[in-house]
C-alpha positions, 0 to 999 in steps of 0.5 A: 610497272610494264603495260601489260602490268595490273595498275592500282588505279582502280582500287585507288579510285573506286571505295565501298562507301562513303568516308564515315565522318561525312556519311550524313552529308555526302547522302545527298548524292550518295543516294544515286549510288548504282546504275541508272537508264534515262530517257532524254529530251535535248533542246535545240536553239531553232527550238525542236527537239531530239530525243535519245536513251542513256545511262548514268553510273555513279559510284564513290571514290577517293576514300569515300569522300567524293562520288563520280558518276558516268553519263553516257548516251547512248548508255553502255551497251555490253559486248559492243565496241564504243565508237565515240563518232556515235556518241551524244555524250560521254563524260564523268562529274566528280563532285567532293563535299566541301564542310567549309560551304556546307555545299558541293563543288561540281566538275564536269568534263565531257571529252566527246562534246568538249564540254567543261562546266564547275558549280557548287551543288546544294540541297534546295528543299527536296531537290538539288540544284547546281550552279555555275559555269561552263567552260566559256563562261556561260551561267547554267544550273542543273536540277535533281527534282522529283527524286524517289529511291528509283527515278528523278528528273534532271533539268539542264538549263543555261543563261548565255543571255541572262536569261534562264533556258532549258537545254536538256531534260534526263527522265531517270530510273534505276536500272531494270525498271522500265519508265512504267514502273516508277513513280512518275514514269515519264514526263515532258514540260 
């Protein structure tokens, strides 16, 4: 196959939906399906703020037994050429149902930032929270909450000294809808 020939990568990669023998179980993410704005709220260890837009793209993959999802801030923003020097963050998650745990393994990568991170992710009551590690070592758990069929709120967190700390909050609506239209709309802690 020549450069300038189609690959089949992205029909390889990218499915209709979900892998019928695990629907019931992959709905959990599954429901993110589709394309997402976010308002963000970043926190820095001097304890300020900076604030920032995205979006977020989550489709399903690998015959329909995995979901990657796209974060990207700033968000994709057709017809304009991407210069990574601008870019807060740019990375993909693939997360794979595992039956075995009755849970989800997590993979981050964030070329940009250089950021890696793998958790296990679990429904816990109405929310989803991930847990594990970053690429040094360090605890984090992020956290799916408040979610309706149009927006959620997620909540990074990590531990480098035991104890738990906000690092970045994602105030999440599909997109098309502006923060006023949901539910919540948006919401600081």
């Amino acid at each position: 196959m020549t450069q300038g020939d189609q690959s089949a990568f992205p029909s390889m990669l990218h499915y209709a939906g979900p892998a019928p023998d695990l629907a019931e179980k992959l709905a959990l993410y599954g429901r993110f399906i589709g394309d997402w704005t976010m308002d963000v709220l970043a926190y820095d260890t001097d304890g300020s703020t900076r604030e920032a837009t995205g979006s977020i793209h989550f489709g399903w993959v690998l015959q329909g037994r995995a979901i990657q999802d796209i974060w990207r801030i700033p968000g994709y923003r057709p017809g304009q050429p991407d210069d990574t020097a601008q870019s807060y963050m740019f990375g993909t998650t693939l997360r794979v149902f595992d039956p075995a745990l009755d849970a989800w393994h997590i993979i981050w990568a964030d070329p940009v930032r250089q950021f890696y991170s793998t958790q296990i992710g679990r429904a816990a009551g109405r929310d989803i929270v991930q847990e594990g590690t970053d690429g040094k070592g360090v605890a984090n758990r992020w956290s799916f909450t408040e979610i309706t069929d149009h927006s959620f709120h997620w909540i990074g967190e990590h531990a480098p000294g035991g104890e738990w700390s906000k690092t970045v909050e994602f105030f999440v609506r599909r997109a098309g809808l502006s923060a006023s239209t949901t539910k919540e709309g948006r919401k600081h802690a």
